[in-house]
Structures are given as C-alpha cells and as structure tokens.
Residue, then its C-alpha position, 0 to 999 in steps of 0.5 A: x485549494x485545488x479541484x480538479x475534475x477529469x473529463x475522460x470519459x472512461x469505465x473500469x476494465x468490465x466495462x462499468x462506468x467510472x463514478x464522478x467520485x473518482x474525478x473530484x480532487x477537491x482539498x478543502x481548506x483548513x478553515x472550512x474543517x471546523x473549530x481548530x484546536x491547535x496543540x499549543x493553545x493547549x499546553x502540548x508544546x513542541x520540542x518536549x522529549x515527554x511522550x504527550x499521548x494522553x495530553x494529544x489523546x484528551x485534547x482529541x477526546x474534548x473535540x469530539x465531546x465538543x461536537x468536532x473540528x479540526x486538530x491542528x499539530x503546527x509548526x515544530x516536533x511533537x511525539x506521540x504513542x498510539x492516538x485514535x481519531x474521533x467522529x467529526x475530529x479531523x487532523x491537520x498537520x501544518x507546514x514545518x509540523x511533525x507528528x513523531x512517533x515514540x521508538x518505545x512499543x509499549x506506548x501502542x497498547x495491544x487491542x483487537x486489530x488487522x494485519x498480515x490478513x488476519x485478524x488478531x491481538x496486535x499494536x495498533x497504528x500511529x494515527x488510528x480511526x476506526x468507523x469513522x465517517x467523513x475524516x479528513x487528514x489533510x495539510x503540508x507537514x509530516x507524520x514521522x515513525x521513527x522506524x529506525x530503532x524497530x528497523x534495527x532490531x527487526x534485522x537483529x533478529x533475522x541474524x538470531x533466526x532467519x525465519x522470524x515473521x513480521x509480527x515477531x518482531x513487536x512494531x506498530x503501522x503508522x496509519x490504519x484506517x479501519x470500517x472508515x468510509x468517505x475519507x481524504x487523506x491530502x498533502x501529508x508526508x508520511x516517513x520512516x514508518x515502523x511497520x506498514x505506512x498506511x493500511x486501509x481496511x474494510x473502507x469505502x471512499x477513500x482519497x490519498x491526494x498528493x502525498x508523499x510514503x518515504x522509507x529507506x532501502x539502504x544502508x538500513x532498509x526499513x523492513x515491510x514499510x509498504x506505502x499502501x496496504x490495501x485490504x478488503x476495500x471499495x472505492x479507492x483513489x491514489x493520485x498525485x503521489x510519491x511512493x518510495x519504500x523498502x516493499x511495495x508501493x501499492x499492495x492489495x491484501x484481503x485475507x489467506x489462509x485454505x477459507x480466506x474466502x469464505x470468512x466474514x473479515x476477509x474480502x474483495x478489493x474492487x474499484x481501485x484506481x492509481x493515477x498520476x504518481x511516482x514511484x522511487x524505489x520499491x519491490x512492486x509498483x502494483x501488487x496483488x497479494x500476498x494476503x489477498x483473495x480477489x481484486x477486480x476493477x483495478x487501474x495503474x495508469x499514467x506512472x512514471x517508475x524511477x527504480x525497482x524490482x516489479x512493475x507488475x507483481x501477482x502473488x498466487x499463495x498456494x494455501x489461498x484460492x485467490x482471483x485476480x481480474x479486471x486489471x488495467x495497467x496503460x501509460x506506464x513508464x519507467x526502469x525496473x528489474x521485471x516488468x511482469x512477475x507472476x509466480x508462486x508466493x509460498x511465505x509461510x503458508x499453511x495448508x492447515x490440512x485441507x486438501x481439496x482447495x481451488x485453483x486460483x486464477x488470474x484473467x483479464x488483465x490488460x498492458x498497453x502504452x507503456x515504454x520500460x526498461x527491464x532486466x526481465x520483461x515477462x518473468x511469469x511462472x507456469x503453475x496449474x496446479x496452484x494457478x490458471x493465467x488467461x485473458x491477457x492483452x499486452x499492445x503498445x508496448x515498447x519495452x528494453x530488456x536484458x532478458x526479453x523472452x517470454x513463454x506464451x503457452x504460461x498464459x491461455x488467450x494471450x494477445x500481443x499486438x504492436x510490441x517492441x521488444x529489443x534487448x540490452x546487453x547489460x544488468x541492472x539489479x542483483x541476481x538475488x533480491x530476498x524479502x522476508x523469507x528467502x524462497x520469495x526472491x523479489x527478483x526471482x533471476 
C-alpha cells in the first residue's frame, strides 16, 4: 500500500487551487474491498478455451445481489466477452492473473454506448461500468484484448478501401468508464486492446495509478489503441504511468460535429492532471482533440518521452468550434518527432451545412522547464479562418532540433524567454507518418 501526498503547493493554470483530491494516491489494499469472490471458488477455471462471459457475468451479478465485494481473477488466463461491473462489485486482478478478451465480436452485444464523439449504437468494452459510484479496479496482473485478429482484419480492409472509418471495422474498447464518479484504477497492465484502451466518459474523480497501456506499433501496429480517451470529464488524475501505444498516450475528446457544443452529451474536459509517467512510443503524448470542444485547467508535467511523434498535439476541426485553454506543460523531457504540432484536423468532418460556425481558438497555454529532442520543434500552422492561437508563454526551454524555426506572427502574444534553441543535422522520424486518413499526417514534414 502506498500513500503519498504531494506537498506542492500549486493551482491550475487560472490560478484555482489544486484540490487536496489530486494529492491522495492512496491504494487500498485487497482485504479492505470486501468480501472476495474469487473465480475458481466458483467453477470459472483457468485455462478453459470456452468463452466464460455469462459464468464471470452471474458471478458479478450475485455479488451485488449479495450487497457487494471484491471479484478476485487470480493467478492464471480466463477469457471473456463484454462483462458489466456492478454498484459496490470492485475488481481485482491478481499477480499472474489475465483477464483475456474473446477474438469474436459477437461476444460484445451492441447497446447504446459512446465513441468517436458521438453517441450511438455500437460494441461496448471489455470491462464495462456505467453510473457506478466508488469503484475500484485494482491489483498486479493484466487485462488482455486480444487485439491482434481485429488488428489484422482492420488493416485488410484499409487494403479494400482506403477511407474505411473506425467504426467500420467492427472492434470493441477495452475499458469504458461511463457516468462513473470516485474512481481508482491502480497496478493493472491493460495490453493489446482492440480499439481504445481506456475510454472515460462523462466522469468525475477518477484515479489511474501506476499502470501500464501497451499496444504494438510494429510490425502489426494496433490501430487507434490509445491509452487514454478522455471525453467530457472533471477531476482527472494520471500518475505513475507508462503509456505505449499506436495512437495517443493521453487524448482528450468531448464531442464534433458544427453543434457539438451545444448538445447535452458533449461537454467540457477541465482539471486534469498528468504527473510522473513514461511515455514509449505513441503519436501524441498530450492531445487536444480530434472530438473535442473545450479543455480548460490541464496540466502535463514531470514526463520523460522515449520516442514519438507529437509531445504537444492540438487538433482544430474545422467542422467544430473547439477552445482550447488553460494548459500547462513543465518539466517535460525526452525525443520526439515535433515538439508542438498545432495544425488543422480535417478527418472526416462534415459541415452538415452550416455555415456561420465559430472560430476556434487556443489561448493560455504554457511550456517551460523542458529539455527535448525534435525533428520540428514549433510545427504550428497559421489558419484564422478555422483558429486564433494567442497567449503562449514558452520559458526555460532547451530543446535540439533538426528543424528549429518557428513562425511568431502564427500566435498573438507570444512570449519566449530563456530558450535554447540549437540545431541538429540529422533526422529521426520518416517524412510521412499517416493515421487513419491520409490528409492527417501525424508528422505533417
């Protein structure tokens, strides 16, 4: 059991205070979650090839008949379809133990759920929990998606059609925490997800401590496996993490469409912090969008990044009206392909007509005591008609890059002070990274 309690005395980037909730790391200990109900002591063995979702679902079901406790998945491999946590059911996956997901899309039924900024008929996750107050998920072992089968056939069909979608191809999340509030998520290794690894929607209070969101990038990369899907949420804290996926580390996501932001299912991210991790591989580190509308009060400090493309991503739909402010980024370090990318995201957008949208905007947001390595250090695109950047502090940077040039007219009210800008001969990363649409290079070299 580990508590820790920061004594930094810090607020967000509006100047409110950082609430003692953000501070408390606190893992609680196995014992003290309840009555344990551990799967063999129910007849749900290790090492069945059988599907044992509706054996794991009644067993989750009786817990919470029962008034609650713990599901205990301990040491050896058990597969499953979609399961749903349970007022008061907690779940536990114990060292050695590996919660599998099934390779076969009809064991996650379609229900009304969220993704892609939208709400719709869909797959739900692996591990679902919908308005459910105080859960925990919490152990050593590991929730596998089995994501390789859905990768492979995902990249079949780009060879078919080229402008196939996410959703397209039929493939569940892993984790999606729905209408949740006062949420632990600590120690878990989530791998291989089919589809986004974990997707927080509409929460409040939520904790991810220590763990790890691994998905390959070669030589079968896992398409869109991002760690963290961030959408429409308050009260946020990443710590202690390693984060290594094909896509981004930390996405935060809200809603699109020209009246994202004024529909009741979309909303604002705000006061979110990301502290104390490792970043692998991933296209962004820190990214603002694509489905987003506003992020307010969002901090990335003390990061170490491995390898990348985008430290620093913002995303401006020009289908969206999107804000963007109140963003911190201090004592980030590390070697990626672009330090900042700013530029316009024009993924399947759809102006549905309208033609009187807002300018978008992104303001307040602050860079200092980082040392990177880059091929591109400021690869920020001037676009007034969709966006008006302003308000940028950059001070105590010391940043290598192949590319160190940077345009200071792209940005009202920009403010530079002790940089250390020096240039490298040599290039990194390809010239030409593409996700999902080929008119949205990651790179964008």
């Amino acid at each position: 059991m580990q508590n820790t309690t920061s004594s930094r005395p810090e607020c967000f980037p509006d100047g409110s205070p950082i609430s003692e909730w953000f501070k408390n790391t606190t893992i609680p200990p196995l014992h003290t979650l309840g009555r344990q109900y551990v799967l063999t002591d129910y007849g749900i063995l290790p090492g069945d090839a059988a599907i044992q979702t509706a054996k794991i679902q009644a067993l989750i079901d009786y817990a919470a008949a029962e008034g609650g406790g713990v599901l205990v998945v301990p040491q050896g491999e058990f597969r499953t379809g979609a399961l749903y946590m349970r007022q008061n059911v907690h779940l536990y996956i114990a060292r050695n133990g590996l919660l599998k997901g099934s390779a076969d899309i009809t064991d996650y039924p379609l229900c009304e759920t969220r993704i892609e900024g939208q709400n719709c008929l869909y797959f739900p996750a692996l591990i679902n929990a919908v308005e459910l107050n105080g859960f925990t998920l919490t152990g050593e072992g590991c929730i596998d998606g089995n994501g390789f089968p859905f990768w492979r056939s995902f990249w079949l069909r780009r060879q078919w059609n080229p402008k196939c979608t996410n959703k397209d191809e039929q493939r569940p999340r892993l984790i999606f925490l729905s209408g949740c509030s006062d949420v632990l998520v600590s120690g878990i290794t989530f791998s291989n997800a089919a589809f986004w690894t974990n997707h927080l929607y509409k929460c409040r209070r939520v904790k991810y401590i220590g763990c790890s969101m691994l998905s390959p990038h070669e030589p079968v990369g896992g398409p869109s496996t991002d760690a963290l899907d961030i959408d429409a949420c308050q009260d946020v804290l990443i710590s202690r993490c390693y984060m290594a996926v094909n896509d981004d580390a930390v996405a935060l996501k809200g809603g699109k469409g020209p009246w994202a932001d004024t529909a009741p299912e979309n909303g604002a991210n705000e006061r979110i912090i990301i502290e104390d991790c490792d970043f692998g591989f991933c296209h962004g580190c820190l990214t603002l969008g694509s489905e987003s509308i506003h992020n307010r009060n969002i901090i990335l400090r003390n990061i170490q990044v491995s390898t990348g493309y985008n430290m620093l991503w913002l995303k401006f739909r020009p289908d969206t009206h999107q804000l963007y402010e109140q963003i911190l980024v201090e004592n980030v370090h590390g070697k990626c392909a672009n330090f900042v990318n700013i530029n316009p995201w024009s993924q399947f957008f759809d102006l549905q007509g309208r033609t009187d949208l807002e300018r978008s905007a992104g303001r307040n947001i602050s860079i200092r005591n980082c040392r990177f390595e880059c091929d591109t250090f400021m690869n920020v695109r001037q676009d007034e008609a969709h966006y008006h950047l302003s308000s940028f502090i950059l001070d105590h940077l010391d940043i290598l890059a192949a590319d160190p040039s940077y345009d200071e007219s792209a940005i009202e009210m920009l403010q530079i002070s002790n940089l250390n800008l020096c240039k490298k001969e040599t290039i990194d990363f390809p010239d030409s990274v593409t996700t999902l649409a080929d008119d949205n290079a990651v790179y964008h070299k």
